[in-house]
VOPAGU-2260 file (C-alpha; in pm, 1 decimal, decimal comma):
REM VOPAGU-2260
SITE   aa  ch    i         X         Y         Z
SITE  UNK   A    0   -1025,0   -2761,6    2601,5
SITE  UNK   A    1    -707,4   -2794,8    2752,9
SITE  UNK   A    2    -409,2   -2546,6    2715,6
SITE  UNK   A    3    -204,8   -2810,0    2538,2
SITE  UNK   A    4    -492,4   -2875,2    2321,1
SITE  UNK   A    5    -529,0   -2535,0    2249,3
SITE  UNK   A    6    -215,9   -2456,9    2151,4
SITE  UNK   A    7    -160,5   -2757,1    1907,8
SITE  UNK   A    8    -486,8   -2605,4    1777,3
SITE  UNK   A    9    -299,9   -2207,0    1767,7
SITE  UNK   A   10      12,4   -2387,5    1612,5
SITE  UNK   A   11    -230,7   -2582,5    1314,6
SITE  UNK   A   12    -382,2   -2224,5    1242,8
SITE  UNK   A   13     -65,6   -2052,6    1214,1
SITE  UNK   A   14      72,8   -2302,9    1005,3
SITE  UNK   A   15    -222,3   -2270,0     748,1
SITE  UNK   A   16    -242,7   -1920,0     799,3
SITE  UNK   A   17     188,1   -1878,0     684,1
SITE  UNK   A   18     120,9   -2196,2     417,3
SITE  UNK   A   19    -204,2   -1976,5     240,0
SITE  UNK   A   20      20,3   -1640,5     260,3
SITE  UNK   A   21     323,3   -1832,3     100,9
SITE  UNK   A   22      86,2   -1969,9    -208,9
SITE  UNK   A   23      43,7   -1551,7    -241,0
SITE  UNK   A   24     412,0   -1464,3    -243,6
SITE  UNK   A   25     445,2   -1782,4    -472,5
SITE  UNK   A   26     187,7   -1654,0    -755,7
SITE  UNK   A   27     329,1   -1302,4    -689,9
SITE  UNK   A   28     702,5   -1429,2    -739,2
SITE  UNK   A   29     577,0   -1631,6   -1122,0
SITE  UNK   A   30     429,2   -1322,2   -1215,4
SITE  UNK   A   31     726,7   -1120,8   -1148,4
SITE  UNK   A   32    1000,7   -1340,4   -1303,3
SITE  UNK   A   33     756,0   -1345,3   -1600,3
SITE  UNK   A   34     761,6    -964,8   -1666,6
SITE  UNK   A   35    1133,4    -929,2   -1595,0
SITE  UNK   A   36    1200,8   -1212,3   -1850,5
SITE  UNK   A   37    1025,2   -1005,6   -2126,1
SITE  UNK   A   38    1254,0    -736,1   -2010,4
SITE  UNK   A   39    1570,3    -766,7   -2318,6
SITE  UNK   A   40    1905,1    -734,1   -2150,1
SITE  UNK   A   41    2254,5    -855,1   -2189,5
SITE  UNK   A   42    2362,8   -1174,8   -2064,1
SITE  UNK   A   43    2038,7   -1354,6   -2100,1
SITE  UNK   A   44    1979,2   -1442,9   -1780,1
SITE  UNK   A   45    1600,5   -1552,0   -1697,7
SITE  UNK   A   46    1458,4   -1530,4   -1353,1
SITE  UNK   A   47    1295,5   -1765,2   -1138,9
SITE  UNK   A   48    1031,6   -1722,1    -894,8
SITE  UNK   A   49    1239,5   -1870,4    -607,4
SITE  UNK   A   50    1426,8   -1558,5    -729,1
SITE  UNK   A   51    1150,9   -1326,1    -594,5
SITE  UNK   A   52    1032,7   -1488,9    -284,5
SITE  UNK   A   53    1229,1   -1437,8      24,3
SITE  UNK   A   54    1141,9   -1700,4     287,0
SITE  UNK   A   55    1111,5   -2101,2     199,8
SITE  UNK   A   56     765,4   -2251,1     200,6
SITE  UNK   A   57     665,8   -2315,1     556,1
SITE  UNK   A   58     716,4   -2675,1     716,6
SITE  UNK   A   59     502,9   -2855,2     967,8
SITE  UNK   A   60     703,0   -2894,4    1275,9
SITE  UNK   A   61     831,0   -3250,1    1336,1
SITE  UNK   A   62     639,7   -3455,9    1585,7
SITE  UNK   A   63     940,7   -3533,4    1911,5
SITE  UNK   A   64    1115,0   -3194,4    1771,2
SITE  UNK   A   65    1116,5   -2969,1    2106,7
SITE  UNK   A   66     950,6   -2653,7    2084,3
SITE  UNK   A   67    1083,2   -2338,8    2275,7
SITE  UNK   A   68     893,7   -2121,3    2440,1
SITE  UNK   A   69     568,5   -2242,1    2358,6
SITE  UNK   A   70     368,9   -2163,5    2678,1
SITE  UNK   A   71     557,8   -1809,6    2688,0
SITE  UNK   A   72     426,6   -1791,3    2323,8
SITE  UNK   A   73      99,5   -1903,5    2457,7
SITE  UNK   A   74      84,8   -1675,7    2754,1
SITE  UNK   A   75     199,2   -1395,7    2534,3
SITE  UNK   A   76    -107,6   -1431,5    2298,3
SITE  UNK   A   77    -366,3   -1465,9    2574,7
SITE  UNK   A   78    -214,8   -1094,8    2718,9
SITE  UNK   A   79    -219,2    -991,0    2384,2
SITE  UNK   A   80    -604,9   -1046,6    2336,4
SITE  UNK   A   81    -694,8   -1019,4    2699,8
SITE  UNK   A   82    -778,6   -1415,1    2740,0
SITE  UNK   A   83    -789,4   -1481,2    3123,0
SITE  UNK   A   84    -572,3   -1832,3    3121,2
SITE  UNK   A   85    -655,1   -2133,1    3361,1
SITE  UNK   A   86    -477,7   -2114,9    3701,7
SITE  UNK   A   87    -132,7   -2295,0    3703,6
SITE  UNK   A   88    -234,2   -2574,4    3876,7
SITE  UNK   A   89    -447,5   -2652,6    3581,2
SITE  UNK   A   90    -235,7   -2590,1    3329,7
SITE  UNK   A   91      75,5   -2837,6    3448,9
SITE  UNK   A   92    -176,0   -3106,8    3459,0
């Protein structure tokens, strides 16, 4: 597999991976805003569950938008789980 190849495949997974945890947050966030609605208080204000999450839902990154410090991320991860990378010459091809 080449590195490119690789990391389009690391950047799919961690996509999924931040989509499947934001569905969590998101069912966490409706059940919140639907106990502190039953809460009575003045003012009447109800809450949403956009109220309760703090991030937006994760976006797929734009195909031609540049991507910074992707082999530094790459190289980072490889130390990180002791993955012996391919030689440079390999890698610029």
């Amino acid at each position: 597999m080449h590195p490119a190849q690789f990391q389009s495949l690391l950047e799919e997974v961690a996509f999924q991976e931040s989509l499947q945890e934001y569905k969590m947050a998101n069912y966490v966030a409706n059940i919140l805003a639907a106990i502190a609605n039953t809460v009575p208080r003045k003012g009447g204000h109800t809450y949403k569950s956009s109220d309760f999450l703090g991030s937006k839902e994760p976006r797929r990154a734009v195909s031609g938008e540049p991507v910074t410090g992707s082999m530094e991320e790459l190289e980072a991860l490889a130390k990180k789980f002791n993955i012996k990378l391919p030689a440079k010459e390999i890698r610029d091809l």
